[in-house]
C-alpha positions in Angstrom: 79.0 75.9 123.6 82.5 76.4 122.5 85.0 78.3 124.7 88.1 77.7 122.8 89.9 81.3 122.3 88.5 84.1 119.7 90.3 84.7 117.1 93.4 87.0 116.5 90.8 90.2 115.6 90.2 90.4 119.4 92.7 92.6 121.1 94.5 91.9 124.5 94.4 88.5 126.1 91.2 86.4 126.2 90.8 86.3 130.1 90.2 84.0 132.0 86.5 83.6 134.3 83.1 82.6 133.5 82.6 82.3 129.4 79.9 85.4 129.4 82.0 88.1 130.8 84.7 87.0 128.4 82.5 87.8 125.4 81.6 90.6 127.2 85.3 92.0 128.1 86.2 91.2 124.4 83.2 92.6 123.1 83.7 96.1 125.4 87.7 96.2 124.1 86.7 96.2 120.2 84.2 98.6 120.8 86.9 101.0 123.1 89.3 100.5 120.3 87.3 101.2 117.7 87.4 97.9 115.9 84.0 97.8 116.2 83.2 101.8 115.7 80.3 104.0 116.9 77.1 103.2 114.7 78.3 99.7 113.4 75.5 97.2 113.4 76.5 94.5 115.9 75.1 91.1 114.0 74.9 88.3 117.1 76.3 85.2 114.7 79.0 87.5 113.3 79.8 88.2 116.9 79.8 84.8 118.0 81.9 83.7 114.7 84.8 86.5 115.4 85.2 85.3 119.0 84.8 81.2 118.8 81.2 81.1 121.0 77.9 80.2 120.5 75.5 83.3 120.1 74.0 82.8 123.8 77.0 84.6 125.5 77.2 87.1 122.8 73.3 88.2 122.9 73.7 88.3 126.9 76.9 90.6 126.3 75.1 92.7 124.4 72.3 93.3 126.7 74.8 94.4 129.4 76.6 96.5 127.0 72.9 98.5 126.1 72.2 98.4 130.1 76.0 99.7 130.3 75.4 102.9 127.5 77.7 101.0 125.3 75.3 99.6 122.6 71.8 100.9 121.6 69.2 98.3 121.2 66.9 99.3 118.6 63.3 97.1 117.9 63.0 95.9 115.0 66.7 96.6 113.9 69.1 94.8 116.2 72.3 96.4 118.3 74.6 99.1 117.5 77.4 100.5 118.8 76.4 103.7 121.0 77.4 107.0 119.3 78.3 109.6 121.6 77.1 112.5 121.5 78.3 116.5 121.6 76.8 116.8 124.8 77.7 113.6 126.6 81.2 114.0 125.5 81.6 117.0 127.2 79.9 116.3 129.9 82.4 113.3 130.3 85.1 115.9 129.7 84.3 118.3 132.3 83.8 115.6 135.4 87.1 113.9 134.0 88.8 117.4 134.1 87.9 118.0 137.8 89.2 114.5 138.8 92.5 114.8 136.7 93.3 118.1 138.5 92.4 117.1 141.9 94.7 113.6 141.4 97.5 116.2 140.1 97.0 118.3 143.1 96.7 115.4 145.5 100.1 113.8 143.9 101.9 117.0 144.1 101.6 116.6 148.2 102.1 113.4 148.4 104.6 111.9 145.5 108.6 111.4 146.4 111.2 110.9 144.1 110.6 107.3 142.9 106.9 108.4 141.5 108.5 111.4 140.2 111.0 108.8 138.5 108.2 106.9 137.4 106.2 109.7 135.6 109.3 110.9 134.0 110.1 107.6 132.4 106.6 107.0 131.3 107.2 110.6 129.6 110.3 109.9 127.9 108.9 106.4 126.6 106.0 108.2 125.3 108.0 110.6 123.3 109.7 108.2 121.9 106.9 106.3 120.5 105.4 109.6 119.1 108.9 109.9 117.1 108.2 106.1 116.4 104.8 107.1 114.6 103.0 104.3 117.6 100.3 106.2 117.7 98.3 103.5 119.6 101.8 102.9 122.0 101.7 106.8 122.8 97.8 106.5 123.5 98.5 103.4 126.1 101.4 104.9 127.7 99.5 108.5 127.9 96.6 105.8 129.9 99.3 105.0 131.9 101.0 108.3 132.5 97.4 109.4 134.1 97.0 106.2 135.8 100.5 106.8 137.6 99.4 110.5 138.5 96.0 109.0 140.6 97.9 106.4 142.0 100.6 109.0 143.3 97.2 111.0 144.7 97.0 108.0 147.2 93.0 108.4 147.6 91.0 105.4 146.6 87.4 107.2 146.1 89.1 109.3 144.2 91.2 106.8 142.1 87.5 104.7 141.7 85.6 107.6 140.3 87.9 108.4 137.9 88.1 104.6 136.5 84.6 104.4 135.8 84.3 107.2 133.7 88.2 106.9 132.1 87.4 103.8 129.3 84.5 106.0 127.9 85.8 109.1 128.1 89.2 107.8 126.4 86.8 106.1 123.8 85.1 109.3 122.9 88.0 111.4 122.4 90.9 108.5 121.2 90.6 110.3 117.8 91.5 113.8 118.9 94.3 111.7 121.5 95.8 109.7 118.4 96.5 113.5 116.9 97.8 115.5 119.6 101.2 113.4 119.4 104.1 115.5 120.8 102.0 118.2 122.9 100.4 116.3 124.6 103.4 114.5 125.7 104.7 118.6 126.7 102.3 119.0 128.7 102.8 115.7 130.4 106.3 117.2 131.3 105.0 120.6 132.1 102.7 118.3 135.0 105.3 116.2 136.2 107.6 118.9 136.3 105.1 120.6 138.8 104.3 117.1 140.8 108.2 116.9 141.4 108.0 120.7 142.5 105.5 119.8 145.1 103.4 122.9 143.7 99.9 122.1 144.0 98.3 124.6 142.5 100.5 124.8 139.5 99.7 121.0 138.7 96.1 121.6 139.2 95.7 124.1 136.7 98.0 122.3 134.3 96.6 119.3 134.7 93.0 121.0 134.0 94.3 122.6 130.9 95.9 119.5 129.2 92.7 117.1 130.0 90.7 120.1 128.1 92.8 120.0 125.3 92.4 116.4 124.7 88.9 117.0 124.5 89.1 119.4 121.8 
């Protein structure tokens, strides 16, 4: 069995640990970046080719993708990349919603002047790669901008609900995130404006409002 790195296709760093969650991290960041996009046949030895394994680690990724939602195993056919639908994408949406505006409420008690700082610059870096036409940079730094607002909310339940649903809820809606562009990076003001304010209720409901426009 090989384990020398995959090839350049993969995004982000091939990590280190055991040689099947690495197939199966790399496998899980081309589908989450659309590489490998909804409904795409998932052949084992193209697989195993594109990331420098043998086809053991790849077939026992894919079975923990299936078990994970990620892939549909079909008899007689093979894998495919799951492809959400209407309903589970807005299901996703509204629990993601609730989350995002109790974080923005949570961080408008709690954050002082140096997470307020921190949002801020995130903001102003996003803007400018909207201007840049990075639409994938605004889409990481918007991740990060949201990840910075539940960190600011200080409460780790919280901050561990919301990671377990934010990769597939950001994978179901990247398309209408990679549009939004400069509004959504508005309304990212608009919410740290209201964080710095201390007004809780104000970044609750604005918060709420902006996570339901990027489901739309």
């Amino acid at each position: 069995m090989s384990t020398e790195s995959p090839t350049s296709a993969v995004p982000g760093p091939w990590r280190p640990g055991p040689l099947r969650d690495r197939v199966h991290e790399a496998l899980l960041d081309l589908i989450t970046s659309r590489a490998l996009p909804p409904g795409r046949h998932l052949v084992e030895s193209d697989l195993a080719r594109r990331l420098g394994v043998s086809r053991q680690p790849v077939r026992e990724a894919l079975q923990r993708l299936s078990t994970d939602g990620w892939v549909d195993l079909r008899p007689a056919q093979g894998a495919f990349v799951h492809v959400p639908t209407p309903a589970e994408a807005e299901q996703l949406g509204t629990v993601r919603t609730l989350l995002e505006g109790e974080a923005a409420r949570l961080a408008a008690a709690a954050a002082g002047p140096e997470g307020v700082r921190a949002l801020e610059e995130l903001c102003a870096a996003g803007e400018r790669a909207v201007a840049a036409g990075e639409a994938d940079g605004a889409v990481a730094l918007a991740a990060r901008f949201h990840a910075k607002v539940m960190e600011l909310a200080g409460n780790a339940v919280l901050a561990e609900l919301a990671a377990r649903i934010d990769r597939r809820v950001r994978w179901y809606h990247a398309p209408a995130a990679r549009q939004r562009g400069p509004r959504s990076w508005a309304e990212h003001r608009e919410v740290t404006a209201a964080i710095a304010a201390g007004d809780q209720a104000r970044a609750t409901a604005l918060m709420r409002a902006h996570t339901g426009h990027a489901h739309h």
